[in-house]
N, CA, C and O atoms as a Maestro MAE file, in Angstrom:
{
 s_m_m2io_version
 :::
 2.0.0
}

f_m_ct {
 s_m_title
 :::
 protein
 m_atom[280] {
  # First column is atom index #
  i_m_mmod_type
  r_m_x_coord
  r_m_y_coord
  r_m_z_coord
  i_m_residue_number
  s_m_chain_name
  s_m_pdb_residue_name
  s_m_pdb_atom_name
  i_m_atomic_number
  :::
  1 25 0.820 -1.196 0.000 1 A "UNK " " N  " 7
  2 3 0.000 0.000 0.000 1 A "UNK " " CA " 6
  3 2 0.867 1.264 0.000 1 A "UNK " " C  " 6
  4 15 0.489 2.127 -0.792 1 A "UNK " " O  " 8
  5 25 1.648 1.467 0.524 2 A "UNK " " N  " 7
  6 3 2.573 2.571 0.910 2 A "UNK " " CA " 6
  7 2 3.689 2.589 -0.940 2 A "UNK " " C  " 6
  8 15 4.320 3.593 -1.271 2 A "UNK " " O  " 8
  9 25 3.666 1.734 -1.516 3 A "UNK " " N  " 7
  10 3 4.237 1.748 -2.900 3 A "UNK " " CA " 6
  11 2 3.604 2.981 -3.491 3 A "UNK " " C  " 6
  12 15 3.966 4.107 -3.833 3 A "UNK " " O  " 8
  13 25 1.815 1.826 -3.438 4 A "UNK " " N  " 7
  14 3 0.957 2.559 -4.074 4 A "UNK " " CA " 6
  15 2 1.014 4.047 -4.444 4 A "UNK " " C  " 6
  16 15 1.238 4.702 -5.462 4 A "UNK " " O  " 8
  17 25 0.645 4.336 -2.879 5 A "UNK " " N  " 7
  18 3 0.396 6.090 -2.551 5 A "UNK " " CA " 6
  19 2 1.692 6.584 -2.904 5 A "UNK " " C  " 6
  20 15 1.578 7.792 -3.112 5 A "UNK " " O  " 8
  21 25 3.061 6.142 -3.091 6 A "UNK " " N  " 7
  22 3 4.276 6.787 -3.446 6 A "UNK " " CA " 6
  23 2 3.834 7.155 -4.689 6 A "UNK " " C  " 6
  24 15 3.697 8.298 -5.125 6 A "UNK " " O  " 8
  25 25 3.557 5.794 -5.393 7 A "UNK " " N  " 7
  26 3 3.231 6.146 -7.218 7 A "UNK " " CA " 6
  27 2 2.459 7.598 -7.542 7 A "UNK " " C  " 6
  28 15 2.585 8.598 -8.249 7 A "UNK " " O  " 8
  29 25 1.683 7.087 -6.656 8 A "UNK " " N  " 7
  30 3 0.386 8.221 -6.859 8 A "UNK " " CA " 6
  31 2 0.676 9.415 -6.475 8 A "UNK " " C  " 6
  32 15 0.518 10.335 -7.278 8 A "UNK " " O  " 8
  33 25 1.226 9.705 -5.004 9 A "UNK " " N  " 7
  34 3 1.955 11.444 -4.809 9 A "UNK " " CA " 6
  35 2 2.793 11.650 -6.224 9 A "UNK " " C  " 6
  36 15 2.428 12.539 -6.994 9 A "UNK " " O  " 8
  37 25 3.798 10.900 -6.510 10 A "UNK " " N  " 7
  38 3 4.599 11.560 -7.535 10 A "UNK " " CA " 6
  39 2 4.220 11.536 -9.139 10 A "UNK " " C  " 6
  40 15 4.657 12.123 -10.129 10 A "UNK " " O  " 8
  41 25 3.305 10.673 -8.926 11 A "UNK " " N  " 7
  42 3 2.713 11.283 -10.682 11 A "UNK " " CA " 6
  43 2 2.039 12.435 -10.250 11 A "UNK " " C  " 6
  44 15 2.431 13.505 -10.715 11 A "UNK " " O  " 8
  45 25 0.867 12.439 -9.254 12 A "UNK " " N  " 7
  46 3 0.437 13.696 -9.332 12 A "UNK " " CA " 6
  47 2 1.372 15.104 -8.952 12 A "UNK " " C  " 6
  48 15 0.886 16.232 -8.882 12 A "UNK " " O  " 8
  49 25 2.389 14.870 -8.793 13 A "UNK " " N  " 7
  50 3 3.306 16.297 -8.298 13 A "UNK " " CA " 6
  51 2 4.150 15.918 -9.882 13 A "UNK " " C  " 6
  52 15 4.622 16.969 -10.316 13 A "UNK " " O  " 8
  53 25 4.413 14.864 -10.711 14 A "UNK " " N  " 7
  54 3 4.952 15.158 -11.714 14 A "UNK " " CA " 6
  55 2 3.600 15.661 -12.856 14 A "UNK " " C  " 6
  56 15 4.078 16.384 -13.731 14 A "UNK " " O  " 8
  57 25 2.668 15.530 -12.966 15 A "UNK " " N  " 7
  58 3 1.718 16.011 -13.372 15 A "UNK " " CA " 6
  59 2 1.617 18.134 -13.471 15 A "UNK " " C  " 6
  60 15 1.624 19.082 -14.257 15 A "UNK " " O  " 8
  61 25 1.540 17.779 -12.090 16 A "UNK " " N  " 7
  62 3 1.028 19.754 -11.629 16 A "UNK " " CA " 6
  63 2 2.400 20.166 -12.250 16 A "UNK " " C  " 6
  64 15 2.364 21.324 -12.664 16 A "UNK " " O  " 8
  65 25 3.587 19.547 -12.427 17 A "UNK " " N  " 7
  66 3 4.516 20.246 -13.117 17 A "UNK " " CA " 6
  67 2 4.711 20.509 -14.153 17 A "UNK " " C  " 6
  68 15 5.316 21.529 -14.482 17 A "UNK " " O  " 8
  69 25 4.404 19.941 -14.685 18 A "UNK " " N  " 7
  70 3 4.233 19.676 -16.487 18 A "UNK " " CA " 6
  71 2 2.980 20.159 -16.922 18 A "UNK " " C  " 6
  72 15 2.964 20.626 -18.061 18 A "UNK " " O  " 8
  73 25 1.905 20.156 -16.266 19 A "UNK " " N  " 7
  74 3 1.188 21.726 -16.630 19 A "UNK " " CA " 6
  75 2 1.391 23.034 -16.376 19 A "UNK " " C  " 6
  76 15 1.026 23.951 -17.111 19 A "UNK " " O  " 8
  77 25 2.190 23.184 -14.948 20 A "UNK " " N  " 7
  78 3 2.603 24.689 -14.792 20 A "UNK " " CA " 6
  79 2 3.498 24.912 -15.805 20 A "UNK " " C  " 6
  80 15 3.578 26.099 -16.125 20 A "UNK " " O  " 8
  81 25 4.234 24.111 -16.446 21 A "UNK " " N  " 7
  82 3 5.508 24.382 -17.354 21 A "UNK " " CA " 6
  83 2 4.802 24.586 -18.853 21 A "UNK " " C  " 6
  84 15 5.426 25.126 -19.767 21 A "UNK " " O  " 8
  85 25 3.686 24.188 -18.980 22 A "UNK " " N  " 7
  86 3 3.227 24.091 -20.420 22 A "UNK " " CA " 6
  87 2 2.107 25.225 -20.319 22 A "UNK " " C  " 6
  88 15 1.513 25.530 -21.354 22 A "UNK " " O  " 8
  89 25 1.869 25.708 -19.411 23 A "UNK " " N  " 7
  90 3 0.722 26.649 -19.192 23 A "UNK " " CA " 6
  91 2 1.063 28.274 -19.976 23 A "UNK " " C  " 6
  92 15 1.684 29.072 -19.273 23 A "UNK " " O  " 8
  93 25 0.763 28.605 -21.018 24 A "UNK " " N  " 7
  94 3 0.911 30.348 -21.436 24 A "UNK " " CA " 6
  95 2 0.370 31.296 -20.138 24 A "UNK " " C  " 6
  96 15 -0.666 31.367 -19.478 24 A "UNK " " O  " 8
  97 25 1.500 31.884 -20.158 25 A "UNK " " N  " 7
  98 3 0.708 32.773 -18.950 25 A "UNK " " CA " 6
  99 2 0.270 34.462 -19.220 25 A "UNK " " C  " 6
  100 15 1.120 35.122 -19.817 25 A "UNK " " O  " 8
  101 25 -0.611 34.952 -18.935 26 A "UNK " " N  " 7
  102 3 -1.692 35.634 -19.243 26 A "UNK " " CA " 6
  103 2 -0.652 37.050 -19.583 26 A "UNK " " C  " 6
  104 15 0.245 37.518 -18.883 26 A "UNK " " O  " 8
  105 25 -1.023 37.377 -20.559 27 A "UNK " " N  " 7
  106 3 -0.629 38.850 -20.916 27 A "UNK " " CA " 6
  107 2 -1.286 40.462 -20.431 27 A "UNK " " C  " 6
  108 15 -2.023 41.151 -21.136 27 A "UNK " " O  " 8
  109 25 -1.063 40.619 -19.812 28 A "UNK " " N  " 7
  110 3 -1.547 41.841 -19.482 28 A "UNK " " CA " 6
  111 2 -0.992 43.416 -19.808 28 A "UNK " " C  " 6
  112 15 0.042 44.022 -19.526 28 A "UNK " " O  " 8
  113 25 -2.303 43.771 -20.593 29 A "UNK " " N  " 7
  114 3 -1.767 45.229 -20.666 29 A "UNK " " CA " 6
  115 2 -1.328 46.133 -20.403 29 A "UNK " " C  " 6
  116 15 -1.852 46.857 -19.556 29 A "UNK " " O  " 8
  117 25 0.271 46.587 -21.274 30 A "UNK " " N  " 7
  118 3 1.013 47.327 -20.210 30 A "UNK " " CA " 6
  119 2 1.199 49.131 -21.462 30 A "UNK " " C  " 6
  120 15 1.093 49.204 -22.686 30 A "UNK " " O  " 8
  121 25 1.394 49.887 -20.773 31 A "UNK " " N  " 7
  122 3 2.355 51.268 -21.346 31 A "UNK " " CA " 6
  123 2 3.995 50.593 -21.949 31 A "UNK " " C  " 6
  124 15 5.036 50.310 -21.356 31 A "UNK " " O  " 8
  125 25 3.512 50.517 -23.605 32 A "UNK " " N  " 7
  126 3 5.335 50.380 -23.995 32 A "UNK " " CA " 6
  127 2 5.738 51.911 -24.320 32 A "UNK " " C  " 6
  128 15 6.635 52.274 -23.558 32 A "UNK " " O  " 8
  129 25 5.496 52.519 -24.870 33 A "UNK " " N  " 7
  130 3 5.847 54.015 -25.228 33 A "UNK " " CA " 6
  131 2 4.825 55.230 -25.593 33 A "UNK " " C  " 6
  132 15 3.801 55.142 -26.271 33 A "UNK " " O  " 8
  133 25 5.455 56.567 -24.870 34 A "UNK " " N  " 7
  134 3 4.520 57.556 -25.256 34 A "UNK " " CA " 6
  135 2 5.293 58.188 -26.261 34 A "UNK " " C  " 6
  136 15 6.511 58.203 -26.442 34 A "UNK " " O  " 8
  137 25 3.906 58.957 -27.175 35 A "UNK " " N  " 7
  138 3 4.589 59.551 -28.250 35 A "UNK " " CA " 6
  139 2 3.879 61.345 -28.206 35 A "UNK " " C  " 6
  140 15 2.827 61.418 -27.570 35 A "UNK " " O  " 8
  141 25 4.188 62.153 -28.577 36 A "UNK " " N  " 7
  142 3 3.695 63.344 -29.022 36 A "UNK " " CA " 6
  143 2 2.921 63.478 -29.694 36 A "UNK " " C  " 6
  144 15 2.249 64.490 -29.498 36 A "UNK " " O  " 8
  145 25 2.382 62.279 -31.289 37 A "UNK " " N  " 7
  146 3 1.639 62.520 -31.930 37 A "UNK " " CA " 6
  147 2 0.746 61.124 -32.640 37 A "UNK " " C  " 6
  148 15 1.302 60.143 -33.135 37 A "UNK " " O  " 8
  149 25 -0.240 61.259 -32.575 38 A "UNK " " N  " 7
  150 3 -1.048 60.242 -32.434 38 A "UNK " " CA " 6
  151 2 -0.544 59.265 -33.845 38 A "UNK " " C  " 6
  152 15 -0.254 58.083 -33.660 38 A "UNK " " O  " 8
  153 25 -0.486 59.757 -34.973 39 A "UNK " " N  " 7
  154 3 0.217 59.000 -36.034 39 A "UNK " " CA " 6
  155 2 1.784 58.426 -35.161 39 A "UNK " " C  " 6
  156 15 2.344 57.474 -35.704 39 A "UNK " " O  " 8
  157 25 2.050 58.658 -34.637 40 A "UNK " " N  " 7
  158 3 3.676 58.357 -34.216 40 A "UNK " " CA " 6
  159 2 2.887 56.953 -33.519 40 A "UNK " " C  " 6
  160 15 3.216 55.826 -33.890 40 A "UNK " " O  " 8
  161 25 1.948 57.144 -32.600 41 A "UNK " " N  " 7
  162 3 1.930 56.100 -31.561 41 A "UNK " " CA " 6
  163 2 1.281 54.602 -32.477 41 A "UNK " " C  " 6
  164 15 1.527 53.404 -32.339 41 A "UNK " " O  " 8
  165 25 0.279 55.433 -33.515 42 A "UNK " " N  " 7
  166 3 -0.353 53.690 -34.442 42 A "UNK " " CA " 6
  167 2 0.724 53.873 -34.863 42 A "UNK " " C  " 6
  168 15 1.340 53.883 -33.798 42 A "UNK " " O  " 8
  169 25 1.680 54.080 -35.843 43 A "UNK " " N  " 7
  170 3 2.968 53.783 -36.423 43 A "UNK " " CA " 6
  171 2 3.607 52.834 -35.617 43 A "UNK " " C  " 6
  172 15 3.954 51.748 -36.082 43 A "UNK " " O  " 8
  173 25 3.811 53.176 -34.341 44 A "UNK " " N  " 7
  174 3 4.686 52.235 -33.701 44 A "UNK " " CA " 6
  175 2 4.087 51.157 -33.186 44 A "UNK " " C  " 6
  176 15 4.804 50.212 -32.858 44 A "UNK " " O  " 8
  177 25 2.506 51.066 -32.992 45 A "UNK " " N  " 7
  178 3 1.730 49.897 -32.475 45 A "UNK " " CA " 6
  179 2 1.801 48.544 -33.889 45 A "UNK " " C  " 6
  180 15 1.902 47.321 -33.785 45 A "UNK " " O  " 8
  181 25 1.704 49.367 -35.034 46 A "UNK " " N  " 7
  182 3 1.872 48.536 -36.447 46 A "UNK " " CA " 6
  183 2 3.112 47.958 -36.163 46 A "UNK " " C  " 6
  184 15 3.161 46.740 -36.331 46 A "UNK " " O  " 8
  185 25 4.481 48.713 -35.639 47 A "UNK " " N  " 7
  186 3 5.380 48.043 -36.125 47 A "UNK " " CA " 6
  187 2 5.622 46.699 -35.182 47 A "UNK " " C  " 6
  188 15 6.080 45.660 -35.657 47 A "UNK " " O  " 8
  189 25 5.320 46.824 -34.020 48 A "UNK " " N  " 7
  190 3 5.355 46.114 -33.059 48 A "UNK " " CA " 6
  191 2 4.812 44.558 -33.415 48 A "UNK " " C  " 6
  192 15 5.424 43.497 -33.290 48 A "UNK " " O  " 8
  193 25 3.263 44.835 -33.967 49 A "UNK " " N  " 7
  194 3 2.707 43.754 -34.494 49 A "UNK " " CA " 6
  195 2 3.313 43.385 -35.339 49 A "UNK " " C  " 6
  196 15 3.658 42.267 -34.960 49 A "UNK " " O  " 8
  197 25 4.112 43.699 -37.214 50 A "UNK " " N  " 7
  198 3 4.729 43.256 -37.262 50 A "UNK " " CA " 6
  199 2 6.124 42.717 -37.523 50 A "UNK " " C  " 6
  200 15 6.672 42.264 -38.528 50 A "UNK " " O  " 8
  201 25 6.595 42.969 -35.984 51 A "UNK " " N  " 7
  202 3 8.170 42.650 -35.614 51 A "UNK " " CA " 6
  203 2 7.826 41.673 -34.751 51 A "UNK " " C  " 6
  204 15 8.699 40.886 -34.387 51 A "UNK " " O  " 8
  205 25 6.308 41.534 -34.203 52 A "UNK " " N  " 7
  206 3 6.221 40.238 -33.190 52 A "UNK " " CA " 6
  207 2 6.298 40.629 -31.526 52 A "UNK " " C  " 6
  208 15 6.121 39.878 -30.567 52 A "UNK " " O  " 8
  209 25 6.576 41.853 -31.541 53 A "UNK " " N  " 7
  210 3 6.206 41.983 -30.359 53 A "UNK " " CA " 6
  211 2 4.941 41.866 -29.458 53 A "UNK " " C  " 6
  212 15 4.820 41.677 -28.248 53 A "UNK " " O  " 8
  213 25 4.126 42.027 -30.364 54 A "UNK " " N  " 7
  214 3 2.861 42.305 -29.466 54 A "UNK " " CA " 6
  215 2 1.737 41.310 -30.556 54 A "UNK " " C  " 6
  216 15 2.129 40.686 -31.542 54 A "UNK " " O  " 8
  217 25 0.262 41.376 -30.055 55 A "UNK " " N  " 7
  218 3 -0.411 40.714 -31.312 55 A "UNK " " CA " 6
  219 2 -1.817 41.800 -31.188 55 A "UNK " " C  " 6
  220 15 -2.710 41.628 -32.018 55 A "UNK " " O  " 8
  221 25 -1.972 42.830 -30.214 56 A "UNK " " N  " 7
  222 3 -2.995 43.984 -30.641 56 A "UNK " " CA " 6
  223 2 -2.495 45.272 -29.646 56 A "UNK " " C  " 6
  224 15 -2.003 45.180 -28.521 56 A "UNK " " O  " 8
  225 25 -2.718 46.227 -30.252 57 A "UNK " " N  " 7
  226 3 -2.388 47.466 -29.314 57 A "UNK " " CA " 6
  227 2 -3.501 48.318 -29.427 57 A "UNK " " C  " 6
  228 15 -4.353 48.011 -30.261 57 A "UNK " " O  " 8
  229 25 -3.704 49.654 -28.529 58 A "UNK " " N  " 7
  230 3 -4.335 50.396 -28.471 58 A "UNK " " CA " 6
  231 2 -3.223 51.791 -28.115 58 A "UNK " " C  " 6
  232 15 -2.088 51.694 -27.651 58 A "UNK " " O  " 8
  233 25 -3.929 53.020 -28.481 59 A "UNK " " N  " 7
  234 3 -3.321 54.349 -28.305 59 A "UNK " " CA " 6
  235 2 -4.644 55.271 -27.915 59 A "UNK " " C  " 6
  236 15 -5.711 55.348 -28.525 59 A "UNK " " O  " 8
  237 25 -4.088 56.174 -26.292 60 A "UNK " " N  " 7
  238 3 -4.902 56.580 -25.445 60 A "UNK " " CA " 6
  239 2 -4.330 57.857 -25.474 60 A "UNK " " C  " 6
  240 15 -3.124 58.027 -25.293 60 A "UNK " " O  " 8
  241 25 -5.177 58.833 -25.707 61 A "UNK " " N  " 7
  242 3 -4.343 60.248 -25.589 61 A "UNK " " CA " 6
  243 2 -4.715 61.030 -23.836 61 A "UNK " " C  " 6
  244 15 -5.837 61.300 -23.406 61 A "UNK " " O  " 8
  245 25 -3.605 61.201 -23.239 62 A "UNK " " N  " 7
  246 3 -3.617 61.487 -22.161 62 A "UNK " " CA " 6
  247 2 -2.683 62.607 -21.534 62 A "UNK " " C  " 6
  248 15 -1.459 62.532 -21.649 62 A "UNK " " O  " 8
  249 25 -3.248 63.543 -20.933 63 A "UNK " " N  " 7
  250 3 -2.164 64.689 -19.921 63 A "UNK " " CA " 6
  251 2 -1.242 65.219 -21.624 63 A "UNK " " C  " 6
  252 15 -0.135 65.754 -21.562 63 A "UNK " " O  " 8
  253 25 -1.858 64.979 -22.833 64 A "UNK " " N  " 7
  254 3 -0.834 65.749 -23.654 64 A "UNK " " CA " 6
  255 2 0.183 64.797 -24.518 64 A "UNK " " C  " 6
  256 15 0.770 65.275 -25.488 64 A "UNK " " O  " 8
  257 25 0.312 63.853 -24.247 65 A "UNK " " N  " 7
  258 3 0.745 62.543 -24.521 65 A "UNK " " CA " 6
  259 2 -0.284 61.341 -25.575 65 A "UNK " " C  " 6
  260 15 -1.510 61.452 -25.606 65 A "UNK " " O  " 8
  261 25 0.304 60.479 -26.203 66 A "UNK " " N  " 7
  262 3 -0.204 59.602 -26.732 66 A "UNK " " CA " 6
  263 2 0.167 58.260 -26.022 66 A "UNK " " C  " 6
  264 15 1.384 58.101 -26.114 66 A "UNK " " O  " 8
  265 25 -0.173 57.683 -25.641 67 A "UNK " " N  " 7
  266 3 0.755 56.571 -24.668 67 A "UNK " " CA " 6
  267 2 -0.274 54.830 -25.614 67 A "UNK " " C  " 6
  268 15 -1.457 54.623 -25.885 67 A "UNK " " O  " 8
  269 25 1.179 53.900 -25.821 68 A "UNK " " N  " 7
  270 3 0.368 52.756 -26.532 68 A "UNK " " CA " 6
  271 2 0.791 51.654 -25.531 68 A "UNK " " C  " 6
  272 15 1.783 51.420 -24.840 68 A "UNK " " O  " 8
  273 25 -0.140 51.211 -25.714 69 A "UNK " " N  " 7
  274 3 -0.815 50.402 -24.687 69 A "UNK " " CA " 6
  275 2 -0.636 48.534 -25.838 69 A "UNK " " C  " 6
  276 15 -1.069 48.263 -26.958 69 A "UNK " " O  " 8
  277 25 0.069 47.805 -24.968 70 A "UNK " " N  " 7
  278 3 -0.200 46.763 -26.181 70 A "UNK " " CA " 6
  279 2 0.456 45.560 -25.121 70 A "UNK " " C  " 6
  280 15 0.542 44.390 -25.493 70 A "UNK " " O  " 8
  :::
 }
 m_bond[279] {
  # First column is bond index #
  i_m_from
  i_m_to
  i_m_order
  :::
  1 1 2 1
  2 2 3 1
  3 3 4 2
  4 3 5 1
  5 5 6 1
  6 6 7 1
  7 7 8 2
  8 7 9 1
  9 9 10 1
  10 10 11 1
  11 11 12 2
  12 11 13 1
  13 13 14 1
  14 14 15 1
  15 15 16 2
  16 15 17 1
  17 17 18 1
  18 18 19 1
  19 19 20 2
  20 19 21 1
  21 21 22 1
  22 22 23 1
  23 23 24 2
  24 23 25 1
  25 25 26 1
  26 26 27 1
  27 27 28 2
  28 27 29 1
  29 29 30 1
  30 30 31 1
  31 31 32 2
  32 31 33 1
  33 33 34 1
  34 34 35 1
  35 35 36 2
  36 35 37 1
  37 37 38 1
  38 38 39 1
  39 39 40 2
  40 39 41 1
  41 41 42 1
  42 42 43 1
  43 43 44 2
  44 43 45 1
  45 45 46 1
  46 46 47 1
  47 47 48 2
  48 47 49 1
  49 49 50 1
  50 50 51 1
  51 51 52 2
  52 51 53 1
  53 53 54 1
  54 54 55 1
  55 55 56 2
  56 55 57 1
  57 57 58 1
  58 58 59 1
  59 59 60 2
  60 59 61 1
  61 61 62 1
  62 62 63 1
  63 63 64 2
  64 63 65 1
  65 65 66 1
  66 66 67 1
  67 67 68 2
  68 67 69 1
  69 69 70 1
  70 70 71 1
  71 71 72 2
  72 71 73 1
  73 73 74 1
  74 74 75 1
  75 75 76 2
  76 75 77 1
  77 77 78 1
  78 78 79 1
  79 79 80 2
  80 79 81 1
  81 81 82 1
  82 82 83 1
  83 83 84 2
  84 83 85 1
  85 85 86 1
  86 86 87 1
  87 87 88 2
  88 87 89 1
  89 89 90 1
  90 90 91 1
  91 91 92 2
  92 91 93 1
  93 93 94 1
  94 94 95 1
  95 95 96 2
  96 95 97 1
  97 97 98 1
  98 98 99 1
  99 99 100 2
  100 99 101 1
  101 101 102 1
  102 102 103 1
  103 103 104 2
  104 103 105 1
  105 105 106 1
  106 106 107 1
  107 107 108 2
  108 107 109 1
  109 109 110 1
  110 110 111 1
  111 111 112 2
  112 111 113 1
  113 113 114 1
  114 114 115 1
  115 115 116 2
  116 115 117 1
  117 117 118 1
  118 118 119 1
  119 119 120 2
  120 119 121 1
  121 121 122 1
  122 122 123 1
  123 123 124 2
  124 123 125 1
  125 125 126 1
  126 126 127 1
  127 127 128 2
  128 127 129 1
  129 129 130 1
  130 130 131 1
  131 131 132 2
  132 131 133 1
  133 133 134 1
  134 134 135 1
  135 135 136 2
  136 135 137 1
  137 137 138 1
  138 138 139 1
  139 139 140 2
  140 139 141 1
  141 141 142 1
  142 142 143 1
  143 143 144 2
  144 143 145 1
  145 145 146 1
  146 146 147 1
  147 147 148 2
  148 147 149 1
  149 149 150 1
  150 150 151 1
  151 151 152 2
  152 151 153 1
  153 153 154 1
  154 154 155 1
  155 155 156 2
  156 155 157 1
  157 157 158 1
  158 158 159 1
  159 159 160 2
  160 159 161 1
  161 161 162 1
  162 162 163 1
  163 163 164 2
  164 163 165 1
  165 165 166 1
  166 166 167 1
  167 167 168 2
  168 167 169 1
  169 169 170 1
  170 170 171 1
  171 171 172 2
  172 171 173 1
  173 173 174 1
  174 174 175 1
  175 175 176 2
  176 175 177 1
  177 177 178 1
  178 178 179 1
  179 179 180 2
  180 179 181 1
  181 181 182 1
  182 182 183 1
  183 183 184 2
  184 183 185 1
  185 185 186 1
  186 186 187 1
  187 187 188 2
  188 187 189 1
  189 189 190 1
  190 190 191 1
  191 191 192 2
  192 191 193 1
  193 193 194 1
  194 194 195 1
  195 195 196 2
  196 195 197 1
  197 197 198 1
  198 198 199 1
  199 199 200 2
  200 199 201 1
  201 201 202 1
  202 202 203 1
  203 203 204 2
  204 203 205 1
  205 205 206 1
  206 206 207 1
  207 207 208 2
  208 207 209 1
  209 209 210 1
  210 210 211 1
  211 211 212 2
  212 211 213 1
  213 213 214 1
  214 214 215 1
  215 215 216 2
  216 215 217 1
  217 217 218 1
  218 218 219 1
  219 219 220 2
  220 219 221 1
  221 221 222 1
  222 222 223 1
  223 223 224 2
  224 223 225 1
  225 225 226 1
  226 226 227 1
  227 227 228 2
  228 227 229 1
  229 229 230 1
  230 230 231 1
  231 231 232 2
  232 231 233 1
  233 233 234 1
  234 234 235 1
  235 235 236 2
  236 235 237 1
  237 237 238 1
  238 238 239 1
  239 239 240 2
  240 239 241 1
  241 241 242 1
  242 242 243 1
  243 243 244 2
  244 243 245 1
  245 245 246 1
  246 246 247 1
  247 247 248 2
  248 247 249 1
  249 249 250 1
  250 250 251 1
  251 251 252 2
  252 251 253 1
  253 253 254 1
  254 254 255 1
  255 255 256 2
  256 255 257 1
  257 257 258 1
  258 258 259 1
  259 259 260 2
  260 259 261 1
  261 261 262 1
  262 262 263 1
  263 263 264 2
  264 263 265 1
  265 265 266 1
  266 266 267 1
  267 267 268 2
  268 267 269 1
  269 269 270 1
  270 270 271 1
  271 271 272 2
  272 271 273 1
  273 273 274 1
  274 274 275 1
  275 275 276 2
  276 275 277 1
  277 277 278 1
  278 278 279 1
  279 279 280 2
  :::
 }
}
């Protein structure tokens, strides 16, 4: 019996590992750069997408600033 439950703790702790390791973990929206002018900030949200940095952005005009969000 005591085999048993060995088997069983360590598949299930080799288990929870091999999903935490395979798991994508959540992207959250951050400020990459502010710009002065609202063409400057989609310009740079385009390039981002594609150079691969990012896969959607947004641009928020704020306090005078364009700030992109992606």
């Amino acid at each position: 019996m005591r085999k048993v439950r060995t088997l069983l703790v360590s598949a299930a702790l080799a288990t929870g590992v091999l999903l935490s390791m395979t798991a994508a973990p959540a992207q959250a929206e951050s400020i990459r750069y502010a710009y002065y002018l609202q063409s400057d900030c989609y310009n740079g949200g385009n390039l981002g997408i594609q150079w691969g940095w990012w896969t959607s952005f947004r641009c928020s005009y704020e306090n005078g600033y364009w700030f992109l969000y992606a």
